[in-house]
C-alpha positions in Angstrom: 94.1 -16.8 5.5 93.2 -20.1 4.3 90.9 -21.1 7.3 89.2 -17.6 7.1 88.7 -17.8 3.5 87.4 -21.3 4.0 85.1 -20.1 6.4 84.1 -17.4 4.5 83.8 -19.9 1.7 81.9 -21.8 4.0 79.5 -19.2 5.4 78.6 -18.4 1.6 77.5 -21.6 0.6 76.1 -21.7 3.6 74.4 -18.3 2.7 73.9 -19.4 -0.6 71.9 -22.6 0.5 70.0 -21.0 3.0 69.0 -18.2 0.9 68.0 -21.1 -1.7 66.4 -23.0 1.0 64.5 -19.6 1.9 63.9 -19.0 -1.6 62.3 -22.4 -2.2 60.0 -22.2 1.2 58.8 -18.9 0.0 57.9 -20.4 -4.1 56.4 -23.3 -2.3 54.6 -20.8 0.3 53.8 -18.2 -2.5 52.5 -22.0 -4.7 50.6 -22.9 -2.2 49.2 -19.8 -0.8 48.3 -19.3 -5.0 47.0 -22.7 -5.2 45.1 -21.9 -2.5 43.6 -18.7 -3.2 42.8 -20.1 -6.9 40.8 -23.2 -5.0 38.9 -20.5 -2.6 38.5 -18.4 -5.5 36.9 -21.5 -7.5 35.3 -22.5 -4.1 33.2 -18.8 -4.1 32.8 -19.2 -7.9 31.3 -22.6 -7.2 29.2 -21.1 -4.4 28.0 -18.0 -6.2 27.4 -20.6 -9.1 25.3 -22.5 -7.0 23.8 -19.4 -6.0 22.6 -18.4 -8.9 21.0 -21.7 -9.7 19.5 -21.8 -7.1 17.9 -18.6 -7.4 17.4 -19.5 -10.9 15.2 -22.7 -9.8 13.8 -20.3 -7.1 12.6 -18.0 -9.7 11.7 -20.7 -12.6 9.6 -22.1 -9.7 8.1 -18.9 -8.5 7.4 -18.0 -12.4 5.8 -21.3 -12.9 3.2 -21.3 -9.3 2.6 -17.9 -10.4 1.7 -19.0 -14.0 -0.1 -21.9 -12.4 -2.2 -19.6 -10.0 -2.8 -17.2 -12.8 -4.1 -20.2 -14.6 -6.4 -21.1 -11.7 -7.6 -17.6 -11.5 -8.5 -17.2 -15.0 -10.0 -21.0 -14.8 -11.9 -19.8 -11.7 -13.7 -17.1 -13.2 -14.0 -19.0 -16.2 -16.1 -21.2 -14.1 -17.8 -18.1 -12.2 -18.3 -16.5 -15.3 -20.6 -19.7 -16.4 -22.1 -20.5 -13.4 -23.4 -16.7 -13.2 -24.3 -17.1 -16.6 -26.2 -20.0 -15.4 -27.9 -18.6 -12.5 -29.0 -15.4 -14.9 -30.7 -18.0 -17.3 -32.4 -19.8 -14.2 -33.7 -17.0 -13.0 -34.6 -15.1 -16.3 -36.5 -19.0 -17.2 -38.1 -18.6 -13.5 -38.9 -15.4 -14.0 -40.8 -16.4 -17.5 -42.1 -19.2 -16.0 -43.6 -17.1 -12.9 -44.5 -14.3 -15.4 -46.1 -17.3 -17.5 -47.9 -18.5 -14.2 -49.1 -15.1 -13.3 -50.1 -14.5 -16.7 -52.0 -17.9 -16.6 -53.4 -17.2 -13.1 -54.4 -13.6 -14.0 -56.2 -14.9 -16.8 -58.1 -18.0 -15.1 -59.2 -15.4 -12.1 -61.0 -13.4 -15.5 -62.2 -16.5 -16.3 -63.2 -17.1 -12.9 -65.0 -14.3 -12.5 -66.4 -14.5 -15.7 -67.6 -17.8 -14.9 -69.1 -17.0 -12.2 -71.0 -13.7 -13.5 -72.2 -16.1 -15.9 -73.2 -18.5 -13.0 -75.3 -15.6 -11.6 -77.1 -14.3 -14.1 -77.9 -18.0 -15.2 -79.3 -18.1 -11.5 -81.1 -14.8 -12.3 -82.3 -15.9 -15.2 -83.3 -18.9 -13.7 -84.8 -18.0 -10.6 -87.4 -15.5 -12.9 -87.5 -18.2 -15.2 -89.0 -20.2 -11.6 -90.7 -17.3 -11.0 -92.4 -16.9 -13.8 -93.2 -20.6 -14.0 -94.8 -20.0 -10.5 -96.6 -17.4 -11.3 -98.0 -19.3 -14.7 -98.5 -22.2 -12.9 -100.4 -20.7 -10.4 -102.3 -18.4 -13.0 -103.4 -21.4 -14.8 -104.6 -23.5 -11.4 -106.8 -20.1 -10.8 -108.0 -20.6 -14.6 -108.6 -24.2 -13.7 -110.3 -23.7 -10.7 -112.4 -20.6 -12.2 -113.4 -23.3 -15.1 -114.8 -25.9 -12.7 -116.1 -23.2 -10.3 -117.8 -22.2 -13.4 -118.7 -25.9 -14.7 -119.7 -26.8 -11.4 -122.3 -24.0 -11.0 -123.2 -24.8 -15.2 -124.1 -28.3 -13.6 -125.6 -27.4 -10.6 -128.3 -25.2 -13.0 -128.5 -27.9 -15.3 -129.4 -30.1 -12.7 -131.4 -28.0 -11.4 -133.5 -27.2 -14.4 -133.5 -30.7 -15.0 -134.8 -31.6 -11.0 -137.4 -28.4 -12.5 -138.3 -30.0 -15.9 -139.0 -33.6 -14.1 -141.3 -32.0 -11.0 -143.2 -30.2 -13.7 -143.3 -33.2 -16.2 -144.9 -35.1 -13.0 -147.3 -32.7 -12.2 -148.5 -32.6 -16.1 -148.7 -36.5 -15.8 -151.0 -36.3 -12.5 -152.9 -34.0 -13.9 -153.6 -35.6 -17.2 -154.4 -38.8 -15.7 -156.9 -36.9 -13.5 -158.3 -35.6 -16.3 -158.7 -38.7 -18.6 -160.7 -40.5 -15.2 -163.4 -37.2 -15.2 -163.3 -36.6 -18.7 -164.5 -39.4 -21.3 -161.6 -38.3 -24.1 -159.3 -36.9 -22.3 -156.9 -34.3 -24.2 -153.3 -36.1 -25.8 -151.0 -35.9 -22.8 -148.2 -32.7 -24.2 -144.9 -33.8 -24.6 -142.4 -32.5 -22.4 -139.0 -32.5 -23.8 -136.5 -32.7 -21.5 -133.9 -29.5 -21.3 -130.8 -30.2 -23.0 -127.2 -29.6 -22.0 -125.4 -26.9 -23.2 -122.2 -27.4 -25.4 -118.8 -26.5 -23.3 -116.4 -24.2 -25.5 -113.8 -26.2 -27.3 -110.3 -26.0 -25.5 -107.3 -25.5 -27.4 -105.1 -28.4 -28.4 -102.3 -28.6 -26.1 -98.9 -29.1 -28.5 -98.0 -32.5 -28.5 -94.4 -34.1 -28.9 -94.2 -35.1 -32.6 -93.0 -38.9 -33.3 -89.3 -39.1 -35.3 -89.4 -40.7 -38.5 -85.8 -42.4 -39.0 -84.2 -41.8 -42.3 -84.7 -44.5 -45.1 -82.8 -45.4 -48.1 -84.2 -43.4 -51.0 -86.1 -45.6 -53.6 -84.7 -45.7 -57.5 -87.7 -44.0 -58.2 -88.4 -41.0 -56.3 -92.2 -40.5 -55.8 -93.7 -37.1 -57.8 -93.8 -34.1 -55.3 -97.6 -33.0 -55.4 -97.5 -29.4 -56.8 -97.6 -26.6 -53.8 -100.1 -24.4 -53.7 -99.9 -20.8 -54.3 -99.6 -18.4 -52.3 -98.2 -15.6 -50.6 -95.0 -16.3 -48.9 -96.2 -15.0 -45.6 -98.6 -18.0 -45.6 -96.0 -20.4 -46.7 -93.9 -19.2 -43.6 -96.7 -19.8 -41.3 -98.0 -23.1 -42.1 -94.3 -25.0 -42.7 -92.8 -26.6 -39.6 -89.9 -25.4 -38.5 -86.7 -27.4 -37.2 -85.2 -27.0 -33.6 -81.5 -28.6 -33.8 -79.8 -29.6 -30.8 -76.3 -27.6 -29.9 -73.8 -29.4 -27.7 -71.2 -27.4 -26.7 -68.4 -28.7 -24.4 -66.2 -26.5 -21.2 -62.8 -26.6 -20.1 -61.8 -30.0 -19.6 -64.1 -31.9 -22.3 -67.1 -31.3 -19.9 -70.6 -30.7 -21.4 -71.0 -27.2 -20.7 -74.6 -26.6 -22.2 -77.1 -29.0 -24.3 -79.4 -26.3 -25.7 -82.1 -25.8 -28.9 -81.6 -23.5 -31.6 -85.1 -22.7 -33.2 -84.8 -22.0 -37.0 -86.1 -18.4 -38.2 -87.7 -17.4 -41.8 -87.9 -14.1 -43.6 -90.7 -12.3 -42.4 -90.7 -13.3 -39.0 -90.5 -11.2 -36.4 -87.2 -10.8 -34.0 -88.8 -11.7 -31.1 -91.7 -14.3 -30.6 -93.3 -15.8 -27.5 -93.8 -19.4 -28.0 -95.4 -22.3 -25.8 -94.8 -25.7 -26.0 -93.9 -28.8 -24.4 -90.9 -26.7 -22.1 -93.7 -24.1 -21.3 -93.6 -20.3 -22.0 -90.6 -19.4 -24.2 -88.9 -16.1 -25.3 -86.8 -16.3 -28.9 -84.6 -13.3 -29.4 -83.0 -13.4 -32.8 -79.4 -14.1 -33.1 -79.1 -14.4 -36.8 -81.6 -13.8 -40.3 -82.4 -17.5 -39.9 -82.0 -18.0 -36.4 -83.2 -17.7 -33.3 -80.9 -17.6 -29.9 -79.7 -21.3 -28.7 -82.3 -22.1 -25.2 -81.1 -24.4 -22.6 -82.8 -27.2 -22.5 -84.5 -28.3 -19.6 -84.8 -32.2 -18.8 -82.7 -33.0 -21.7 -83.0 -36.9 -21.4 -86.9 -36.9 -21.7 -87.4 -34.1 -23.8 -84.6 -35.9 -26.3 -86.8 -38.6 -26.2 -90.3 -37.9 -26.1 -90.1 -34.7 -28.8 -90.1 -31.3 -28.4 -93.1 -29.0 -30.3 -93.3 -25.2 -29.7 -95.9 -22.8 -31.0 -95.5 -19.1 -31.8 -98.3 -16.7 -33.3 -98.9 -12.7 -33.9 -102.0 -11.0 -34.9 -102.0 -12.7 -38.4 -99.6 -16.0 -38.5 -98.3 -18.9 -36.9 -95.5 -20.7 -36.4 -94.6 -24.6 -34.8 -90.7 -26.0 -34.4 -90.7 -29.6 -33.9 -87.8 -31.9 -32.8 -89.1 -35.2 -33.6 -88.7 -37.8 -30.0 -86.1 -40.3 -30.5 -82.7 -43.0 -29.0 -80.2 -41.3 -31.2 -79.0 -38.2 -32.1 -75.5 -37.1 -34.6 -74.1 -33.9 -34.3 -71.8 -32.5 -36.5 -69.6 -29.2 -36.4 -71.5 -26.5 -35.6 -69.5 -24.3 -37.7 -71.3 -25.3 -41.0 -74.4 -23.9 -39.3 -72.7 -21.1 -37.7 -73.2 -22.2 -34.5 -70.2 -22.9 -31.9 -69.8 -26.4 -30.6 -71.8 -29.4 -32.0 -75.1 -29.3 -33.5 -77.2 -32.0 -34.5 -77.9 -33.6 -38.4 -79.8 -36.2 -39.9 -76.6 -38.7 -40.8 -72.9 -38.7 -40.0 -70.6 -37.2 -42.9 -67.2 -38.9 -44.0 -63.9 -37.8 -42.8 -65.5 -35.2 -40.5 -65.4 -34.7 -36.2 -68.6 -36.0 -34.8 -70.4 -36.2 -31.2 -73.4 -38.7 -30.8 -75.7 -39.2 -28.1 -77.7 -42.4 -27.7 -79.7 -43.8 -24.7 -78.1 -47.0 -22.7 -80.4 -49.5 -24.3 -78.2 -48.6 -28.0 -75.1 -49.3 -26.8 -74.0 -52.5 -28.2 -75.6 -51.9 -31.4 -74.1 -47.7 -31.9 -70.6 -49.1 -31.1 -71.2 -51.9 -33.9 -72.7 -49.8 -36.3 -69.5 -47.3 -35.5 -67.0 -49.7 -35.9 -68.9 -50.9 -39.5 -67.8 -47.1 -40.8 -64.2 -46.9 -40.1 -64.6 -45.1 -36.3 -62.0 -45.7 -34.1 -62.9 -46.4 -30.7 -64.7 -42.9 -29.6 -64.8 -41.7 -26.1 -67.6 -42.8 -24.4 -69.0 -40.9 -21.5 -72.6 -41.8 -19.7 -74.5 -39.9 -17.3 -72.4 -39.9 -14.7 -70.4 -37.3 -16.1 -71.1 -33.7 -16.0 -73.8 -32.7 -18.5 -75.0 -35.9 -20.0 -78.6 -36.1 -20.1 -79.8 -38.9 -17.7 -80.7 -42.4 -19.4 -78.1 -40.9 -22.2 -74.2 -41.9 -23.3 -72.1 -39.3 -25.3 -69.6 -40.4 -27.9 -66.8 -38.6 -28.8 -64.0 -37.6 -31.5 -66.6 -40.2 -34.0 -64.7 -39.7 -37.7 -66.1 -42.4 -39.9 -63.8 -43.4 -43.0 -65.9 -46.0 -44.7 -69.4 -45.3 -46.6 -72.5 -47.5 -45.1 -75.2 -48.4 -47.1 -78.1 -48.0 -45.6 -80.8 -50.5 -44.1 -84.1 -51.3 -46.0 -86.4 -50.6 -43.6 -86.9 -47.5 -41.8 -84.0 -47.8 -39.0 -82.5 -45.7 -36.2 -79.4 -46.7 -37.4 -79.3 -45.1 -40.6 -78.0 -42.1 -39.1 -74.7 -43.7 -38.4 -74.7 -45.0 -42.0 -72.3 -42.0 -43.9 -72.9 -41.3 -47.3 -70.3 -41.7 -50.5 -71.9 -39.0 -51.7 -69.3 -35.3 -51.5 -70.9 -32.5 -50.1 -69.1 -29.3 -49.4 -69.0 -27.7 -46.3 -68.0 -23.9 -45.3 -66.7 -23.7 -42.0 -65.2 -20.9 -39.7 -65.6 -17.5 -41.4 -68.0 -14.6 -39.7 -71.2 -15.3 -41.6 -72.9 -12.2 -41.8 -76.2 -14.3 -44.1 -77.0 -17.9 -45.4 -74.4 -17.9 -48.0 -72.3 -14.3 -47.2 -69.2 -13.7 -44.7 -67.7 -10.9 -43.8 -64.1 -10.0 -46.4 -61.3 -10.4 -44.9 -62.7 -14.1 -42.5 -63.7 -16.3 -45.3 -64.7 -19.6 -44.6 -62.7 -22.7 -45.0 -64.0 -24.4 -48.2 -63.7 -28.1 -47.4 -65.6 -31.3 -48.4 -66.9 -34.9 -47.2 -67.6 -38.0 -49.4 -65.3 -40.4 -50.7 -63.1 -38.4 -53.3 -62.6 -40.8 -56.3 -59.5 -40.4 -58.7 -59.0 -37.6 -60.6 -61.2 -35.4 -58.4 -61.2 -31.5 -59.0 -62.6 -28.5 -57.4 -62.5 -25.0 -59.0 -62.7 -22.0 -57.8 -64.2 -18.9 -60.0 -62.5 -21.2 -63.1 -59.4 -21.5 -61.3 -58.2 -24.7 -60.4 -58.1 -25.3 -56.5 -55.5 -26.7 -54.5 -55.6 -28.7 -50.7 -53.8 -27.3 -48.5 -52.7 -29.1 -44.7 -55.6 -28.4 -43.1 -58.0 -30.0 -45.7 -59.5 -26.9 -47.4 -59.6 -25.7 -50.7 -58.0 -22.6 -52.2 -57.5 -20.8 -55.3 -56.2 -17.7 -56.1 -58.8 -15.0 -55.6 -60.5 -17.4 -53.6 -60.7 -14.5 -50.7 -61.6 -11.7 -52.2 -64.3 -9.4 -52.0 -67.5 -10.7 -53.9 -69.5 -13.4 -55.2 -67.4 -16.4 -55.8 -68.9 -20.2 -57.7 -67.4 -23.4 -56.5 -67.1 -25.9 -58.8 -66.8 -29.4 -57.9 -68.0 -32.9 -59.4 -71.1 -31.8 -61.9 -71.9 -30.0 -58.9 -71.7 -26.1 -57.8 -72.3 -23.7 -54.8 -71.8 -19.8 -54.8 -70.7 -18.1 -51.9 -70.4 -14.3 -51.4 -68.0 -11.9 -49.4 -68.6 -8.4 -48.8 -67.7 -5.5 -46.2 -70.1 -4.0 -43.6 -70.7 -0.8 -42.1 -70.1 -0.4 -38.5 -72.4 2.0 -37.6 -74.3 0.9 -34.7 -74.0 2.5 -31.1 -72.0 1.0 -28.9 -71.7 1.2 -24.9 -69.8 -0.3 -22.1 -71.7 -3.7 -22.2 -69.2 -5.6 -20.0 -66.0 -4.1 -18.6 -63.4 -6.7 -17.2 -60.8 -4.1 -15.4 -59.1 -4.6 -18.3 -58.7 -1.2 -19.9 -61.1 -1.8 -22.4 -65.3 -3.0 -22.3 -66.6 -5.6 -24.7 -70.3 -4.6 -26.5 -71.5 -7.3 -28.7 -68.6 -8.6 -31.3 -66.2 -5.4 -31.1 -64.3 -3.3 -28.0 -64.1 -0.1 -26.6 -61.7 1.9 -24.9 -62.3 3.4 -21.3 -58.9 5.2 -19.8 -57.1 7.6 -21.7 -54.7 4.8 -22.9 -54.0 5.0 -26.8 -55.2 0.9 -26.9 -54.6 -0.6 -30.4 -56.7 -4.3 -31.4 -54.4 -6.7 -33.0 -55.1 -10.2 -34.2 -52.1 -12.6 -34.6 -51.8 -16.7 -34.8 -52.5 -18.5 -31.9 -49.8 -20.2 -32.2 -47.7 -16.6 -31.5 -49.5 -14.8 -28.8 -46.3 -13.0 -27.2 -46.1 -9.5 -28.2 -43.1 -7.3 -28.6 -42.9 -3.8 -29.2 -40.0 -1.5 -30.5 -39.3 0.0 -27.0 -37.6 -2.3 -24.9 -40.2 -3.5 -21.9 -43.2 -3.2 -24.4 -44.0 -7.3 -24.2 -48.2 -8.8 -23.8 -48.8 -12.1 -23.8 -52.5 -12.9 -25.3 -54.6 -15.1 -23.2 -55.2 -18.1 -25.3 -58.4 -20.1 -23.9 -58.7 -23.7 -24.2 -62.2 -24.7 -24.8 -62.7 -22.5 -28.1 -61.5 -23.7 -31.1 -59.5 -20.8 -33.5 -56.8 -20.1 -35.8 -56.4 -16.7 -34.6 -56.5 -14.2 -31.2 -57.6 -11.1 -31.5 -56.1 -8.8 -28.0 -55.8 -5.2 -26.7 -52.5 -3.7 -26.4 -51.3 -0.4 -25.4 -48.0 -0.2 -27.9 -48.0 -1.2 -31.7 -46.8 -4.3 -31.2 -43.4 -5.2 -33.9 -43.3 -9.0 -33.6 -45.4 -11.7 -32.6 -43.5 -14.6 -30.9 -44.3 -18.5 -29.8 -44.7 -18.2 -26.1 -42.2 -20.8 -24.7 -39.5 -19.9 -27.9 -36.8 -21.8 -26.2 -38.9 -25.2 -26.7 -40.8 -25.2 -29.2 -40.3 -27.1 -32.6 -38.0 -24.7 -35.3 -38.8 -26.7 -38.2 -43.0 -25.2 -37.7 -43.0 -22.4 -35.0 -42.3 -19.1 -37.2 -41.6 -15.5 -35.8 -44.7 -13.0 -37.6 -43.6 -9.7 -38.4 -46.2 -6.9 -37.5 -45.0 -3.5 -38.2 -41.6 -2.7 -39.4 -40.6 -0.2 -36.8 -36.9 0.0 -35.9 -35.8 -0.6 -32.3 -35.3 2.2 -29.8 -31.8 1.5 -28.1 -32.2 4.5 -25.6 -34.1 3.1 -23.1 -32.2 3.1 -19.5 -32.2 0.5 -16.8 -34.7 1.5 -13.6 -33.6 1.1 -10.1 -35.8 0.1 -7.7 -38.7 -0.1 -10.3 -39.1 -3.9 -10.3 -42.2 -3.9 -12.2 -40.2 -2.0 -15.3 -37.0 -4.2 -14.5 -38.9 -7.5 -15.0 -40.7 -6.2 -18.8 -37.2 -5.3 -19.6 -35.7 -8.7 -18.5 -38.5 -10.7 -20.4 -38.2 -8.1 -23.3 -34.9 -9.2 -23.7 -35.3 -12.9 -23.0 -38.0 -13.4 -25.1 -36.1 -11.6 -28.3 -32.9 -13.6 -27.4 -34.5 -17.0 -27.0 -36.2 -16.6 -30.6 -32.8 -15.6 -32.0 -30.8 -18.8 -29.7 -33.7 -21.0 -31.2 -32.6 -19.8 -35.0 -36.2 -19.2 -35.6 -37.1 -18.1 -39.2 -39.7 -15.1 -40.0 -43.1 -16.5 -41.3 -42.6 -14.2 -44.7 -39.1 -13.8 -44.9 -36.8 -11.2 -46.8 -33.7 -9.1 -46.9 -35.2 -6.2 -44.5 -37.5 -8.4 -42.4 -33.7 -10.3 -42.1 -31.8 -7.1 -41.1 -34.4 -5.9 -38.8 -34.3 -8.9 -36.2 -30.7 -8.7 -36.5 -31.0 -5.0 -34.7 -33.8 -6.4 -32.3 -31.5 -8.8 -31.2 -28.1 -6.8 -31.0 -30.4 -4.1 -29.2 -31.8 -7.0 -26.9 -28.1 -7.9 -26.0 -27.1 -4.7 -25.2 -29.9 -4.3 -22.7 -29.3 -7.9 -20.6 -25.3 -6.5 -20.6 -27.0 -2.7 -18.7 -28.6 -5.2 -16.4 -26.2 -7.2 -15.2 
């Protein structure tokens, strides 16, 4: 029993270790099959980990190229958004600027063909004027040869009667002697008295060119005046000598566009008068109550010289003009005479525009006596250039500063010698008589002289103040009625009334225009409803309240105004500066016309681009005024508040068009 139980003791421990063996293996198998489940298990943690990062940097990336693209985008129509906004104002500035050119080119073809409708009725006018000079001339050779046809045949008979008288008187003598040998006291021999020649008619004095006295300096004691004889005015009027000044006026370009006379005309005399003179036969038509019609002169370089002398007559008086021959000549604005351009006077004034002409041989000694007042160095043009007289030089932009005192002897020269003295001087203004313009275009009151300290000028008792162009105002100074400037110890009236406008009118000239020009006023020739506006020329671009209602006034350069008076078929709002965008904001104003409130319901055409342009300049013109911060010429709250809705309306429209 012992082995048995020892082998049984033996197979259990046996059992025992091998079941502990087992047991072990399977803890370490069951460890290690733990341990490595928890690594793979960290392992796909790790890797899903790393998964997710990595689709986290996939998506921060994708986030951020698409936040960068979006900000490329946005950049890149940013930049589209300004270079179309660029390209618009390009083209809307080409546009102006081609709507300025055509503007510019429509109006120098009027001019054009104004010009040269001008040019052919000159030639017209000319060629009768040749005709007529032809037919004179040739009237006056028949005269001529009908006189000594006629003086001839007087001669011929004289002789004749003479050749008679001396046969006979021979005859007598023969016979007398024959009769003295027969006779032993012969009769006295009769004397025979020769025929005499019959008196010729007196010929008319043919006019001849007066000589110019030059001014001299007036004496301390002036000489008495010898008292004038009575008389009826009429006769007064016919036996003074009248004055023909000489009118320069100059073209586009600073050419001398016509040197003409202007004949001066008293009360009584008629409104047109044939005259003859030095020029020939002459026609005067009147232009105003003491003036006759400017006439192109004719061989202006010898007729300046040698003196000019017309005669007129009716049934009862006469008349002469006289321009006295001389080397100089100063001209002065023609506005104080109401005449355009330049026209001539006896002495240059101080502080005012002048134009002189003088012949070549006064060259050195005008530009010394010009320099002695003050001139700066004028603009000297000889006759070369297109409408100086031959043998002649024109001087230009001549404003003396400095008072001369004149020579002591009667000298050319004086005339460039200015006077200290102040004279006033009425310029611009429609001048309806001598001392009387039309209310509502006064004349500018201004003066020349040397102004000492403390020197006033009144106006109707009102003190008057200078204002930046050199005039004079005080209040009232405008108004209808007679007015007294005082000045010095001095004074001058001047008077404004109204007219009435009640003279026929007729399509004198009609420039495909819309509208025909008779005399000083317009008249309408479609059915168009046309309204006349006059605005600074300084603003000639129109505006209207309708969108696409925009004229822009011709603005000519060789006439001097303040103002432009144009035709327009809308009632114009505002009145702009015509290149807004450039102009200087500190002077250019906007001028409010009418206070008429925008219209906003205007739509865009398509395929009109006629209408499409006048809305685009409409609404660049209103938006370059309001980008330039322009200010309203007489400003307030409404006149504010009103531009405001222009211009929102304005940028409303450009947004339709786009």
């Amino acid at each position: 029993m012992t082995p048995l139980i020892a082998i049984f003791a033996l197979l259990a421990i046996v059992a025992v270790g091998a079941w502990g063996l087992i047991r072990r293996n399977r803890a370490k198998k069951l460890a290690e099959q733990k341990a490595k489940e928890e690594s793979e298990r960290f392992a796909a943690e790790k890797t899903i980990a790393e998964a997710r990062a990595r689709d986290d940097a996939r998506l921060h990336t994708e986030a951020e190229e698409r936040s960068r693209k979006e900000t490329e985008a946005r950049e890149n129509a940013r930049l589209a958004k300004e270079r179309r906004l660029a390209a618009e104002k390009l083209a809307a500035e080409a546009e102006a600027k081609r709507r300025t050119e055509e503007t510019r080119a429509l109006a120098d073809a009027q001019l054009r063909e104004e010009v040269r409708l001008k040019a052919e009725v000159e030639a017209k006018q000319r060629a009768e004027a040749e005709e007529r000079e032809k037919l004179r001339v040739a009237a006056e050779e028949e005269q001529r040869a009908e006189e000594r046809r006629q003086a001839e045949e007087k001669e011929r008979a004289e002789a004749e009667a003479r050749e008679k008288a001396r046969i006979v008187a021979e005859k007598e003598a023969r016979r007398d002697v024959k009769e003295k040998v027969e006779m032993e006291e012969p009769p006295r021999e009769p004397a025979i008295e020769a025929p005499s020649r019959p008196k010729t008619p007196e010929l008319d004095e043919t006019p001849r060119p007066p000589t110019y006295r030059p001014t001299a300096p007036s004496a301390a004691t002036p000489p008495s005046r010898p008292r004038r004889p009575t008389g009826s005015r009429t006769a007064q009027t016919s036996n003074a000598d009248l004055h023909l000044r000489v009118q320069l006026v100059f073209g586009r370009g600073g050419v001398v566009r016509n040197l003409a006379l202007a004949p001066d005309r008293c009360d009584g005399m008629p409104s047109e008068v044939e005259v003859t003179g030095t020029q020939g036969e002459l026609h005067l038509t009147e232009l105003r109550e003491d003036c006759y019609e400017p006439v192109t002169l004719a061989d202006a370089g010898n007729a300046l010289t040698q003196g000019i002398e017309w005669r007129g007559r009716d049934d009862a008086r006469k008349w002469r003009w006289v321009l006295g021959g001389r080397e100089l000549y100063v001209l002065a604005p023609g506005d104080e005479f109401g005449l355009h351009g330049f026209v001539s006077t006896a002495r240059l004034w101080l502080n005012a525009r002048h134009v002189v002409l003088a012949t070549k041989r006064l060259r050195e000694e005008v530009s010394a006596a010009l320099a002695e007042a003050g001139c700066a160095t004028p603009e000297m043009s000889d006759d070369a250039s297109s409408g100086v007289p031959a043998g002649w030089l024109l001087f230009r932009d001549v404003i003396p500063i400095r008072a001369v005192p004149m020579r002591d002897e009667r000298d050319i020269l004086n005339a460039l010698c200015p006077a200290h003295e102040i004279e006033p001087h009425f310029v611009g203004g429609i001048r309806l008589e001598r001392n009387t313009w039309l209310a509502g275009y006064p004349p500018r009151i201004r003066f020349t002289g040397e102004f000492a300290n403390g020197f006033e000028v009144k106006i109707d008792g009102h003190l008057a103040q200078r204002t930046s162009d050199g005039a004079f105002e005080a209040p009232g100074w405008d108004s209808e009625g007679n007015h007294r400037l005082w000045f010095g110890d001095q004074a001058k009236t001047y008077s404004l009334c109204t007219m009435e406008e009640s003279w026929e009118q007729w399509q004198a000239h009609d420039f495909g225009t819309g509208t025909a020009i008779c005399g000083a006023s317009t008249c309408q020739l479609d059915a168009t409803l046309r309204r006349q506006v006059r605005v600074p020329i300084t603003n000639p671009l129109l505006v209207g309240a309708r969108p696409g209602e925009i004229f822009c006034c011709y603005v000519r350069s060789d006439v001097r105004c303040e103002t432009l008076l144009a035709m327009v078929s809308f009632e114009p709002v505002w009145a702009l500066p015509l290149d807004a965008a450039h102009v200087d904001k500190q002077s250019a104003r906007i001028v409010l016309l009418h206070s008429n409130e925008p219209q906003n319901d205007v739509r865009v055409p398509t395929g009109n681009r006629t209408a499409t342009r006048k809305l685009a300049a409409w609404s660049a013109a209103i938006r370059e005024a309001g980008c330039k911060g322009l200010r309203i010429a007489k400003e307030d709250d409404q006149s504010k508040v009103l531009w405001k809705r222009y211009r929102a309306v304005a940028k409303q429209l450009r947004r339709k068009m786009r």
